[in-house]
Backbone as CSV, one residue per row, in Angstrom:
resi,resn,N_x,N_y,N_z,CA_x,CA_y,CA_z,C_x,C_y,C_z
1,UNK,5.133,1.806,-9.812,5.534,2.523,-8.614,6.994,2.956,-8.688
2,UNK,7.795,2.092,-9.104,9.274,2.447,-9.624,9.087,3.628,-9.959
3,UNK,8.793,3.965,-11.608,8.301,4.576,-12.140,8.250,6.278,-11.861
4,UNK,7.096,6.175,-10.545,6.781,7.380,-9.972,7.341,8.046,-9.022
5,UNK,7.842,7.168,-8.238,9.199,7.206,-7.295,10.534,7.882,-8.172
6,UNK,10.816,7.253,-9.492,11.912,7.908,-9.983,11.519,9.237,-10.319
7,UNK,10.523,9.653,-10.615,9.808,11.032,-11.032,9.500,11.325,-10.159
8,UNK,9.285,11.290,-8.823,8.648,12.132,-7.479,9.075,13.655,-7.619
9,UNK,8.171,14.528,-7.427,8.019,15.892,-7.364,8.601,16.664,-8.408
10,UNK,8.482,16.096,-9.476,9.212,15.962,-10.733,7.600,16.676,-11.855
11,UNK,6.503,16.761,-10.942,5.339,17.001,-11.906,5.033,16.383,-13.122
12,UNK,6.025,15.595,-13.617,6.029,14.838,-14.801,4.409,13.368,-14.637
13,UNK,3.928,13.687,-15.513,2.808,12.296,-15.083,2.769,11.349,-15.608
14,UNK,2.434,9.613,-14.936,2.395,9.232,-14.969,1.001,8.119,-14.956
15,UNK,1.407,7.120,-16.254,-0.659,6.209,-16.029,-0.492,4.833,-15.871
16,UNK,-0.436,4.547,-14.662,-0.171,2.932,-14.430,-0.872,2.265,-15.539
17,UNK,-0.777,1.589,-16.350,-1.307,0.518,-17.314,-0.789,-1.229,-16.007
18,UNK,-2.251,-1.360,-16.553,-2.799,-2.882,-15.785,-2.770,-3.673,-16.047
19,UNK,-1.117,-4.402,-16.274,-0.831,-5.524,-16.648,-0.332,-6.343,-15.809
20,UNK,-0.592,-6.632,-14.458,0.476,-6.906,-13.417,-0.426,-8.071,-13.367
21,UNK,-0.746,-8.289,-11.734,-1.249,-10.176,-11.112,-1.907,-9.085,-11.128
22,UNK,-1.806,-8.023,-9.555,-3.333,-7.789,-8.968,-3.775,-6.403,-9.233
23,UNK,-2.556,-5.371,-9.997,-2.795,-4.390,-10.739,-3.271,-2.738,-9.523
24,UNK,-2.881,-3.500,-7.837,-3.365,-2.663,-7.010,-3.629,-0.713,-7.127
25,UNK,-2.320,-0.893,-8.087,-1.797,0.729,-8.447,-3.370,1.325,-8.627
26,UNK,-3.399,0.290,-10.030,-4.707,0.993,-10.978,-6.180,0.922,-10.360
27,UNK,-6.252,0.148,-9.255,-7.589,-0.214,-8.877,-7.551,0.718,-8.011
28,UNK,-6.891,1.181,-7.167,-6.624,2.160,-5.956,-7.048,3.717,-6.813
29,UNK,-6.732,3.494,-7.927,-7.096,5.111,-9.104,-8.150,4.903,-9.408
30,UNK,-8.914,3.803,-9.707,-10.417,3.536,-10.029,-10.070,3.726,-11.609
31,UNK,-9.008,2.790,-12.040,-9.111,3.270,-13.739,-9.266,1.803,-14.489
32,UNK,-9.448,2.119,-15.734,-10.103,1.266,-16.605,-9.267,0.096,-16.872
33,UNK,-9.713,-1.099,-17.014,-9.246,-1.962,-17.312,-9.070,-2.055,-19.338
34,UNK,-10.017,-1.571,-19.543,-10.123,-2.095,-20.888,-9.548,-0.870,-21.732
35,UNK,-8.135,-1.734,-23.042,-7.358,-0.877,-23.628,-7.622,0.568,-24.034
36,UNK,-9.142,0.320,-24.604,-9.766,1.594,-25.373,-10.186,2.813,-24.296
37,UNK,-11.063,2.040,-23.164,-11.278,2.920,-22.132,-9.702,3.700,-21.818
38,UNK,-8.560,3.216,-21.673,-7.369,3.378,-20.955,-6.836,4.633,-21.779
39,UNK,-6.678,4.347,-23.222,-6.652,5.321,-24.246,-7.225,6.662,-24.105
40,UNK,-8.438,6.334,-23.965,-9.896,7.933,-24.184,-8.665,8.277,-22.177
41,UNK,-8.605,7.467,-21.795,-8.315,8.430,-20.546,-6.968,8.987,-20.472
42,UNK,-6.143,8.278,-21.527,-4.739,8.738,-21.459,-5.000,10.134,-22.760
43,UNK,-5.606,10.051,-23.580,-6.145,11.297,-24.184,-6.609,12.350,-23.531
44,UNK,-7.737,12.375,-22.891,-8.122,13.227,-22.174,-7.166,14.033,-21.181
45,UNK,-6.348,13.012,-20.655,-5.086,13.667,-19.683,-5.447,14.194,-18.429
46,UNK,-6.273,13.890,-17.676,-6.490,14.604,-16.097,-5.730,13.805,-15.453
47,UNK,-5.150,14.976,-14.204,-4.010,14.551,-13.494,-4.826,14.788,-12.368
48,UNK,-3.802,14.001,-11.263,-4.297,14.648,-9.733,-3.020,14.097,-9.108
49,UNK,-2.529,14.636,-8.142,-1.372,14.481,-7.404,-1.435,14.103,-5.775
50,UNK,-0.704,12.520,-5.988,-1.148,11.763,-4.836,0.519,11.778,-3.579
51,UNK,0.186,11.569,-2.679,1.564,11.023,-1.709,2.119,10.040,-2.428
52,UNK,3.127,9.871,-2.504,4.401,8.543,-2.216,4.999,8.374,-0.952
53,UNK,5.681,7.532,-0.795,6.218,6.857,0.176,7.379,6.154,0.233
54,UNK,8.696,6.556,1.207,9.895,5.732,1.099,10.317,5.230,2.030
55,UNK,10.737,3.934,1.653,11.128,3.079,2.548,12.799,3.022,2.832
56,UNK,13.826,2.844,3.913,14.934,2.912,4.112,15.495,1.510,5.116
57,UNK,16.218,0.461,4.719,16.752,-0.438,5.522,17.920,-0.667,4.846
58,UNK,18.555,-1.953,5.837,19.719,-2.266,5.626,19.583,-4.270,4.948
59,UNK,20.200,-4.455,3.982,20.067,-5.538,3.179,20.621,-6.479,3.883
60,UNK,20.649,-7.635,3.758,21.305,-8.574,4.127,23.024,-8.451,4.024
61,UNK,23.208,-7.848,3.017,24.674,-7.432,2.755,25.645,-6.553,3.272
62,UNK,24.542,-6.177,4.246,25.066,-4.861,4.914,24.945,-3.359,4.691
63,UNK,24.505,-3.508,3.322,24.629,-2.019,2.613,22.701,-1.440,2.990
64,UNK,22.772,-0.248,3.028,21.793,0.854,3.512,21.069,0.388,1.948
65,UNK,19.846,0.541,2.098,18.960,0.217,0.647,17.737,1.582,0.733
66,UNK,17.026,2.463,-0.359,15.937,3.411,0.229,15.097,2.729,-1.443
67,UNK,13.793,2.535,-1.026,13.181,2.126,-2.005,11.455,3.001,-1.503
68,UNK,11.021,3.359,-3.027,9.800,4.098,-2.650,8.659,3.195,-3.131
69,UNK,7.442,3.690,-2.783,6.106,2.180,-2.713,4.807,3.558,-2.255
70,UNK,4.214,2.710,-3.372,3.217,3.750,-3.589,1.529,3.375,-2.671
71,UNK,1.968,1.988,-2.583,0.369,1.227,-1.968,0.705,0.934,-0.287
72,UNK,1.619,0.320,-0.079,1.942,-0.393,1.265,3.389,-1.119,1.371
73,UNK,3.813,-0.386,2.373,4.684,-1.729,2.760,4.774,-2.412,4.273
74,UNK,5.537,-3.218,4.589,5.456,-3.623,5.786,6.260,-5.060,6.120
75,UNK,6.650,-5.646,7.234,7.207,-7.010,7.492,6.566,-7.695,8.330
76,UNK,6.459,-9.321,8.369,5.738,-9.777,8.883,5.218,-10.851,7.893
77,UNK,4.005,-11.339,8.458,2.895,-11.720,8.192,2.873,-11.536,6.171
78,UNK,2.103,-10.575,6.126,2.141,-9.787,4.811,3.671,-10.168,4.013
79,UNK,4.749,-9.967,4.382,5.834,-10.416,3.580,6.303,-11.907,3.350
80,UNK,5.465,-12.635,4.209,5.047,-14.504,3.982,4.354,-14.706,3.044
81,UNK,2.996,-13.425,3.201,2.189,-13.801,2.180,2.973,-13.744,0.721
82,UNK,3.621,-12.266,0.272,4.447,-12.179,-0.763,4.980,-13.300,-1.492
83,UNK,5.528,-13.668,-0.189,6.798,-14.516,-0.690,6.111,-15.895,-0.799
84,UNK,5.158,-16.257,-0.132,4.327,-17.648,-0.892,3.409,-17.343,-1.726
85,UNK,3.457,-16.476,-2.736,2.653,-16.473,-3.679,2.905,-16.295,-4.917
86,UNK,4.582,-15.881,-4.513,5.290,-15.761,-5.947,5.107,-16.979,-7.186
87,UNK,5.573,-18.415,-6.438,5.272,-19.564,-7.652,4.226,-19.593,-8.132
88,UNK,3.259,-19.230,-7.358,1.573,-19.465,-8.400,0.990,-18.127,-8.830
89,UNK,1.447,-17.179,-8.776,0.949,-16.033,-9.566,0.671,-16.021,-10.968
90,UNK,0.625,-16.463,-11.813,0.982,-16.858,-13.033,-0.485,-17.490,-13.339
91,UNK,-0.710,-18.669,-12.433,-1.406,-19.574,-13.043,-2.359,-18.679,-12.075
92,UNK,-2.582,-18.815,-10.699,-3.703,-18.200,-9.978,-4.188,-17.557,-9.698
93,UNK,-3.371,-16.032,-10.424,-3.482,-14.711,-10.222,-3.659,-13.852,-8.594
94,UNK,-4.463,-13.209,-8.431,-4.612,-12.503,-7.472,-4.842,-13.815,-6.420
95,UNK,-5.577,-14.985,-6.650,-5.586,-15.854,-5.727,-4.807,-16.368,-4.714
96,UNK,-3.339,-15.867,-5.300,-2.302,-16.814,-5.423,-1.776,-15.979,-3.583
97,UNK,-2.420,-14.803,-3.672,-2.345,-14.632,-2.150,-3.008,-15.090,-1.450
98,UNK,-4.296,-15.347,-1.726,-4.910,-15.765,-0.653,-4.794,-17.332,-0.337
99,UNK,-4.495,-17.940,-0.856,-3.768,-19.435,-1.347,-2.967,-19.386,-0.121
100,UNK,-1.871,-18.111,-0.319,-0.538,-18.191,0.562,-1.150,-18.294,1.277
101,UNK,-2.075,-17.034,2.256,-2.326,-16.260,3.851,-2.835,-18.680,4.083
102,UNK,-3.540,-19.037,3.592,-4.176,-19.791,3.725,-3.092,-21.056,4.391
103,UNK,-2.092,-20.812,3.399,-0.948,-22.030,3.746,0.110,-21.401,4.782
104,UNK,-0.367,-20.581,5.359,0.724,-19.948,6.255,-0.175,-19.351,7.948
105,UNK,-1.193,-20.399,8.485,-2.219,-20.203,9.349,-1.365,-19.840,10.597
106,UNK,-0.604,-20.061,11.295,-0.268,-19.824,12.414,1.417,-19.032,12.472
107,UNK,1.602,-17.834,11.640,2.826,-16.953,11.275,3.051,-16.865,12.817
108,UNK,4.448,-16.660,13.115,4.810,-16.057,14.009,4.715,-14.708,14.476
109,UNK,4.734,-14.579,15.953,4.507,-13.226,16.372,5.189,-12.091,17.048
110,UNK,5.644,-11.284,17.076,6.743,-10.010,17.446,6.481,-9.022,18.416
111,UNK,7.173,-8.788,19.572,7.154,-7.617,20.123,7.579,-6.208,18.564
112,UNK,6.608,-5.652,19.000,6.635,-4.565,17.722,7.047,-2.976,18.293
113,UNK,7.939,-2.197,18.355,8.346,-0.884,18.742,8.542,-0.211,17.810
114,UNK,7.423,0.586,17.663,7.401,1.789,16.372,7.598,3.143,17.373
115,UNK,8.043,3.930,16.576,8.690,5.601,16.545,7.547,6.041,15.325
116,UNK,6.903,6.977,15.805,5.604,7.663,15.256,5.917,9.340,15.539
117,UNK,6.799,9.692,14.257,6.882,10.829,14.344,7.696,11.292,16.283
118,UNK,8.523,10.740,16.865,9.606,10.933,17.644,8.701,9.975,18.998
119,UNK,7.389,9.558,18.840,6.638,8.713,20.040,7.130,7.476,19.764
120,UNK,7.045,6.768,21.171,7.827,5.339,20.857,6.062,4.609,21.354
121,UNK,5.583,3.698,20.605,4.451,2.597,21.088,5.263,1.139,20.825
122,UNK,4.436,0.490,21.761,5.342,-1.287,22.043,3.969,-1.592,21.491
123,UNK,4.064,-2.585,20.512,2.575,-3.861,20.332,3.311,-5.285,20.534
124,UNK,2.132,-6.212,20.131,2.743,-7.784,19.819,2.165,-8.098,18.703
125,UNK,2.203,-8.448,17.454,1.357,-8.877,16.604,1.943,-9.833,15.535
126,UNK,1.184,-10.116,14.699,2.022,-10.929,13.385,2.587,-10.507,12.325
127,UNK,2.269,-8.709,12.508,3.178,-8.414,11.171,2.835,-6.655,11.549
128,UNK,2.820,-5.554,10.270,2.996,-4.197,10.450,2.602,-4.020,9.117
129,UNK,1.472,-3.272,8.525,1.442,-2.655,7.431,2.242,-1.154,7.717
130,UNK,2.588,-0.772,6.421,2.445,0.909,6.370,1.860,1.513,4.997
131,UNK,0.625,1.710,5.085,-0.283,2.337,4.362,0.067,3.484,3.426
132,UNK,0.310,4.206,2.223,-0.532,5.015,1.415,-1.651,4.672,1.228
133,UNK,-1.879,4.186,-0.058,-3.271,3.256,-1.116,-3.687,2.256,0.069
134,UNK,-5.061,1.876,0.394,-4.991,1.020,1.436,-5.751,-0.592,0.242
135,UNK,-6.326,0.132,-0.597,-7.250,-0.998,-1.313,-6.293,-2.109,-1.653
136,UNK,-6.322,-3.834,-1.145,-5.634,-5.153,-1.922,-6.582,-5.360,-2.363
137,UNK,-5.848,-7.040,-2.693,-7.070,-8.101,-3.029,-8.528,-7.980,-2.831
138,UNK,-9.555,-8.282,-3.712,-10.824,-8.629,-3.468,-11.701,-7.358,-3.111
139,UNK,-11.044,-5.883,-2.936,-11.674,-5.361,-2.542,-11.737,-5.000,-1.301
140,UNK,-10.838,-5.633,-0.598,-10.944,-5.206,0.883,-9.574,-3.874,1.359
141,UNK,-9.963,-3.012,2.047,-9.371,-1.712,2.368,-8.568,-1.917,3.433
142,UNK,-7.229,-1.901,4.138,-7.206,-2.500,5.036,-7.183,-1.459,6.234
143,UNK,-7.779,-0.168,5.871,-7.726,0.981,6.544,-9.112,1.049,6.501
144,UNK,-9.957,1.989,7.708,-10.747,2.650,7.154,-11.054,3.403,6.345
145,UNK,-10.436,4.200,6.149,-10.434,5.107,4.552,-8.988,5.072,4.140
146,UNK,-9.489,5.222,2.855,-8.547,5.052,1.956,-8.291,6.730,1.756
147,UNK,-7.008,7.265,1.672,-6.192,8.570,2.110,-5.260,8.888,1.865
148,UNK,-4.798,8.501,0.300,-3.706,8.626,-0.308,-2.862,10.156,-0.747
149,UNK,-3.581,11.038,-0.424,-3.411,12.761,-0.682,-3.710,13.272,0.658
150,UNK,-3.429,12.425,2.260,-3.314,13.715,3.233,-1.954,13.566,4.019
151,UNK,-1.355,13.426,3.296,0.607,13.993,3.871,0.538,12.794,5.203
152,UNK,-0.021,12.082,5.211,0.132,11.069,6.503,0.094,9.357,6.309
153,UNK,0.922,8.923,6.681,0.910,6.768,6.351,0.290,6.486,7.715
154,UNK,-0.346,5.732,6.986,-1.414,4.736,8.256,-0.766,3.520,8.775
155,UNK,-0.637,3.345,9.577,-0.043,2.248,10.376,-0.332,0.848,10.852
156,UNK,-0.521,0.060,10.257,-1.747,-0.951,11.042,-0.798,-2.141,11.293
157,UNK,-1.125,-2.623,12.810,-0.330,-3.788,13.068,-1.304,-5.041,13.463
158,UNK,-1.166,-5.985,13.102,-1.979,-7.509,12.727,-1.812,-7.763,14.139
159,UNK,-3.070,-7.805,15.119,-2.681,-8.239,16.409,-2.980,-9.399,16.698
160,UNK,-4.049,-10.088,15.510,-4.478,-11.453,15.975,-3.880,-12.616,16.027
161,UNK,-4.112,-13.787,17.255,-2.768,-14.798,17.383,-2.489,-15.311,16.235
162,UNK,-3.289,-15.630,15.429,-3.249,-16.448,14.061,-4.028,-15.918,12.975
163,UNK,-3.936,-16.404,12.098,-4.064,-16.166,10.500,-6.136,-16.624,10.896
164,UNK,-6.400,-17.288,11.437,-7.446,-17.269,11.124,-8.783,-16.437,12.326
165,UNK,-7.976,-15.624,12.870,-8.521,-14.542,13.651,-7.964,-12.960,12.903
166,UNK,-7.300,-13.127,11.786,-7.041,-11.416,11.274,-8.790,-11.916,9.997
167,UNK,-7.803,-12.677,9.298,-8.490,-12.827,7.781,-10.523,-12.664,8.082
168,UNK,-10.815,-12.811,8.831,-12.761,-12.556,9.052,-12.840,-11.415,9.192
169,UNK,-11.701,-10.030,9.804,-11.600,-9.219,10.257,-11.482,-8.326,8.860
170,UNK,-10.371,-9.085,7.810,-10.084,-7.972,7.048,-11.460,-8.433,5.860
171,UNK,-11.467,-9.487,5.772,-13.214,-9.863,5.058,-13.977,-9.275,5.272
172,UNK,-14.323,-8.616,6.455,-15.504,-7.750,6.989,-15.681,-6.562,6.070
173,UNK,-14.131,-5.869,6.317,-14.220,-4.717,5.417,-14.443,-4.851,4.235
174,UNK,-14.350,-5.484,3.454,-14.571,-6.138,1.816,-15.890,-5.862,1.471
175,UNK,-16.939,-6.236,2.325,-18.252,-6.369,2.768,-18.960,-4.804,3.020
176,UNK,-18.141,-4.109,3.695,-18.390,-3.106,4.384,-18.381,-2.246,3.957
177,UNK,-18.605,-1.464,3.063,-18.737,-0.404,2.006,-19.079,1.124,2.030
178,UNK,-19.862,1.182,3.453,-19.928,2.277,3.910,-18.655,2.875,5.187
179,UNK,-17.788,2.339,5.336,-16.762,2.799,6.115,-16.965,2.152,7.515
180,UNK,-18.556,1.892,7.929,-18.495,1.466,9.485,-18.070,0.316,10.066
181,UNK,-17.007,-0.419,9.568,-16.110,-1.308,10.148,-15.113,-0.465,11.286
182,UNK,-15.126,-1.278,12.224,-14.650,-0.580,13.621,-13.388,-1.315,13.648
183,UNK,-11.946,-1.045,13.806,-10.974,-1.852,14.662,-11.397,-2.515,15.825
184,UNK,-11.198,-4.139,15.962,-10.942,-4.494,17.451,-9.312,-4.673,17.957
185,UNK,-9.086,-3.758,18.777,-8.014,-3.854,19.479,-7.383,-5.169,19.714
186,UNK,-7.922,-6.192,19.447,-7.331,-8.038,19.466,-6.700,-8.177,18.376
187,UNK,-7.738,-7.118,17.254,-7.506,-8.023,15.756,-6.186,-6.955,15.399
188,UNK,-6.785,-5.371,14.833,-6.294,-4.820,14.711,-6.270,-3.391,15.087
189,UNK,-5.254,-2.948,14.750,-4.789,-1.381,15.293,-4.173,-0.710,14.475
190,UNK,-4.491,0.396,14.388,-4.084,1.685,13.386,-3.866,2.783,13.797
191,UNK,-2.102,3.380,13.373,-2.266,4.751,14.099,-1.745,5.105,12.306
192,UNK,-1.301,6.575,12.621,-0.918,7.952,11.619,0.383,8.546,12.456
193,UNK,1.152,8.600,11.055,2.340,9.394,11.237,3.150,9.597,9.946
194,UNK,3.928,10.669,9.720,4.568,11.406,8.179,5.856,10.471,8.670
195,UNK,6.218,9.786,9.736,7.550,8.538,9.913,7.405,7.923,11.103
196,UNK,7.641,6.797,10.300,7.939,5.748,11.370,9.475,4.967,11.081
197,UNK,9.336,4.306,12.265,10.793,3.758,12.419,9.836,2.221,12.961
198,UNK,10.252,1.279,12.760,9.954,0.092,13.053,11.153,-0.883,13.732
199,UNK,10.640,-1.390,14.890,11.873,-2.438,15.153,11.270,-3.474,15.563
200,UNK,11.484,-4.760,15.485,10.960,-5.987,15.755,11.411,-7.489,16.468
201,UNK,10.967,-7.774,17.640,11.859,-9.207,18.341,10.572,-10.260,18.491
202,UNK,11.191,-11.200,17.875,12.403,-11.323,16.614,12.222,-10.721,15.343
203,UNK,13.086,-10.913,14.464,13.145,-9.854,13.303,12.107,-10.017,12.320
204,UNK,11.691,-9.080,11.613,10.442,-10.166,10.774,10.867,-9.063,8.951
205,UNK,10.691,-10.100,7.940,11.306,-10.036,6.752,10.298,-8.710,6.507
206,UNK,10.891,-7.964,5.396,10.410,-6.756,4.684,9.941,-6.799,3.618
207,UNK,8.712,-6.242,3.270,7.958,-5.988,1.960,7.824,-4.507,1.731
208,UNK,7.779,-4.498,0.271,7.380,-3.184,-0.402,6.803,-3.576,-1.476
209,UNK,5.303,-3.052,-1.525,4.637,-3.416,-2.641,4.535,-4.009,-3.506
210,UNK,4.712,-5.360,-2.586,4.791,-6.968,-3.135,5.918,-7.617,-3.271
211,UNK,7.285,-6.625,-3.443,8.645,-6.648,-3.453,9.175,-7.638,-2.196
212,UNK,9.773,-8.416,-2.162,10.166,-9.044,-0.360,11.571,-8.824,-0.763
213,UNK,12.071,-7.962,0.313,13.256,-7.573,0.438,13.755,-8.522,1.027
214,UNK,15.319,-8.544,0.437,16.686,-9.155,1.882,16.715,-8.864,2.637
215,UNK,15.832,-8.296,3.810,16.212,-7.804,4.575,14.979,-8.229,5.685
216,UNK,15.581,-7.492,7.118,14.447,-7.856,7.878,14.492,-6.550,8.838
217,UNK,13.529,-6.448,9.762,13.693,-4.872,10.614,14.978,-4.977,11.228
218,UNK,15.467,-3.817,11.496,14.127,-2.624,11.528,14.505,-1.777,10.160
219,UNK,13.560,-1.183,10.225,13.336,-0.239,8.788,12.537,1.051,9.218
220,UNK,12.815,2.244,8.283,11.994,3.395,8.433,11.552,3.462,7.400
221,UNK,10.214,4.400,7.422,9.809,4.654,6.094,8.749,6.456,6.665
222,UNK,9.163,6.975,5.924,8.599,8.308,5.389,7.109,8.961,4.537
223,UNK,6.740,9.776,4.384,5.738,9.951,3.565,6.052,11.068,2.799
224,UNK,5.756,11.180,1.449,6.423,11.852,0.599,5.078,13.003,-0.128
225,UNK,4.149,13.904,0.375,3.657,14.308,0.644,3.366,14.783,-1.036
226,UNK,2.463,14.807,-1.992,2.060,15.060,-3.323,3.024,14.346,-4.199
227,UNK,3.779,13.517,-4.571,4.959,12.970,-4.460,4.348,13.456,-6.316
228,UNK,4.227,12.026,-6.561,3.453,11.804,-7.724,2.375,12.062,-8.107
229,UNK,2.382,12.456,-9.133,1.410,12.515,-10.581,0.834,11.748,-11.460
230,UNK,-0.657,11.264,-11.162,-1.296,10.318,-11.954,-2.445,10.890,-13.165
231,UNK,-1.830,9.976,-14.195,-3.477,10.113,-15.231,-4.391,9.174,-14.581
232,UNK,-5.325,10.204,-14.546,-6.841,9.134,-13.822,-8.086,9.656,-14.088
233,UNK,-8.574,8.707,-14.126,-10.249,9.030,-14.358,-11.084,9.736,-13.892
234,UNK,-12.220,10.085,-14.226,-13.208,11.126,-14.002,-14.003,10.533,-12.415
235,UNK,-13.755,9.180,-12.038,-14.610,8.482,-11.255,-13.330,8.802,-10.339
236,UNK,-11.920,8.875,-10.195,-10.890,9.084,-9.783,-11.124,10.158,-9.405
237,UNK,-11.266,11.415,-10.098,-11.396,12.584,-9.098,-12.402,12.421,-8.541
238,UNK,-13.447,12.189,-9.006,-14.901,12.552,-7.761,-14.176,11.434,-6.262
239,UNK,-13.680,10.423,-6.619,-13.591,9.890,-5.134,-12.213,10.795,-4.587
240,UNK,-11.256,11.015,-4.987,-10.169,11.761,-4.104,-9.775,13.234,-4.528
241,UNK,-10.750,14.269,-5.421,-10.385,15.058,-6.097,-11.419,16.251,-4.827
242,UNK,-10.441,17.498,-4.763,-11.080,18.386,-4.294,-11.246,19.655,-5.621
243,UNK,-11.525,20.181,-5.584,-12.557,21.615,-6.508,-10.852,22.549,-6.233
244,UNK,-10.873,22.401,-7.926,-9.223,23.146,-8.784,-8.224,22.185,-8.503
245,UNK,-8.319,20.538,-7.640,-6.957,19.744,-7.707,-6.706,19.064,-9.279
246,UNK,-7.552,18.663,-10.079,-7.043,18.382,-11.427,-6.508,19.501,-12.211
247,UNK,-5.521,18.785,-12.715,-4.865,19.358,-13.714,-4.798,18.594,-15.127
248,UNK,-4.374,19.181,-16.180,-4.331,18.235,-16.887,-2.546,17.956,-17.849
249,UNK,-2.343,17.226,-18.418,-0.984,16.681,-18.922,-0.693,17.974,-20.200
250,UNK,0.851,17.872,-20.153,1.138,18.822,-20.792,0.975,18.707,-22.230
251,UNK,0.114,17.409,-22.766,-0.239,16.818,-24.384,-1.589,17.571,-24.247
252,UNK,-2.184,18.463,-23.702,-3.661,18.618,-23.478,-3.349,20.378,-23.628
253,UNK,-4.360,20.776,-24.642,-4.387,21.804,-24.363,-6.050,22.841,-24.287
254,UNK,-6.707,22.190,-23.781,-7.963,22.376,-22.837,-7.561,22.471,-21.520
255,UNK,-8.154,23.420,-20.472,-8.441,23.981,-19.285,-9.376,22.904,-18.631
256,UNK,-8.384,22.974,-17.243,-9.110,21.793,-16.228,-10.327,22.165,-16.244
């Protein structure tokens, strides 16, 4: 995500290789795990051009920080999880979150005041995603659709009192495969906007795509509208590709 962020609108492309814990980048592209598969697709060279996303706060140090994040970011809840899962990633892999959410049942909760494109909404909840890529762990979406190419970040704020009134909620969707998982207004809530501004009482720590910042709200973050350029698979365009959006890399000299 670094990576693509430093290249944003730069057309230059880029092929996440899947060496991380949970590898979200690449699973969100629907691309291959296995070296050889990864190869034939970095050969082939089809591109498609997705949103990015930037984030803007102030560090513990005082100084203004802007960092871009290609899957999610958010504070709260979600940036506990981060941050208790760092020691066992290694040994437990992708587990090593759900381990955390597990050891962290009753997170604290925030009056939440987001700015949605110049609207002000008040919530209370345990934390704040902000969506591109919505796919984590296990398979579960934490959006209804996943909507990484329509110029808009999804918003979702964790309304349930505790950890063990979100987690059945976001399990559902995991399960749910045809899209008809409904928000409950208890559990959760989702709006859309190209910016938000976030502020939070009391303050709640910051994540960016797994990153846990020094910092805590409030924070803005933006949507960076075709930002980046991915090599991706043929199963990649049919799920987010419209008719003439592939292109292919400038090592290719075959017609999309």
């Amino acid at each position: 995500t670094t990576t693509a962020y430093s290249l944003a609108g730069t057309g230059i492309p880029v092929m996440p290789f899947p060496a991380g814990t949970a590898n979200l980048l690449a699973l969100n592209l629907a691309a291959p795990n296995e070296p050889h598969a990864l190869a034939k697709m970095l050969r082939a060279g089809i591109t498609l051009d997705f949103d990015m996303a930037e984030i803007e706060f102030h560090a513990d140090d005082g100084e203004s920080a802007k960092k871009g994040f290609g899957i999610m970011a958010g504070a709260g809840y979600d940036a506990t999880i981060m941050k208790g899962a760092q020691p066992s990633k290694r040994l437990l892999g992708p587990m090593a979150y759900f381990s955390a959410a597990l050891a962290n049942p009753l997170p604290p909760t925030s009056k939440i005041t987001l700015t949605l494109d110049g609207e002000t909404v008040e919530e209370e909840g345990l934390g704040i995603l902000i969506v591109n890529f919505s796919k984590i762990q296990f398979d579960i979406s934490v959006t209804n659709k996943n909507s990484p190419r329509d110029g808009l970040l999804d918003i979702v704020v964790l309304k349930a009192e505790n950890a063990f009134g979100l987690l059945p909620a976001l399990f559902a969707r995991a399960i749910d495969h045809e899209g008809n998982f409904k928000d409950s207004p208890e559990t959760i809530e989702t709006f859309q906007a190209r910016e938000v501004i976030v502020e939070a009482d009391p303050p709640m720590q910051i994540q960016y795509d797994g990153e846990v910042a020094k910092a805590t709200t409030p924070f803005a973050a933006r949507i960076l509208p075709s930002a980046a350029r991915f090599v991706v698979s043929e199963e990649c365009v049919e799920l987010f590709g419209a008719e003439g959006d592939a292109k292919l890399a400038p090592w290719t000299d075959r017609e999309a």
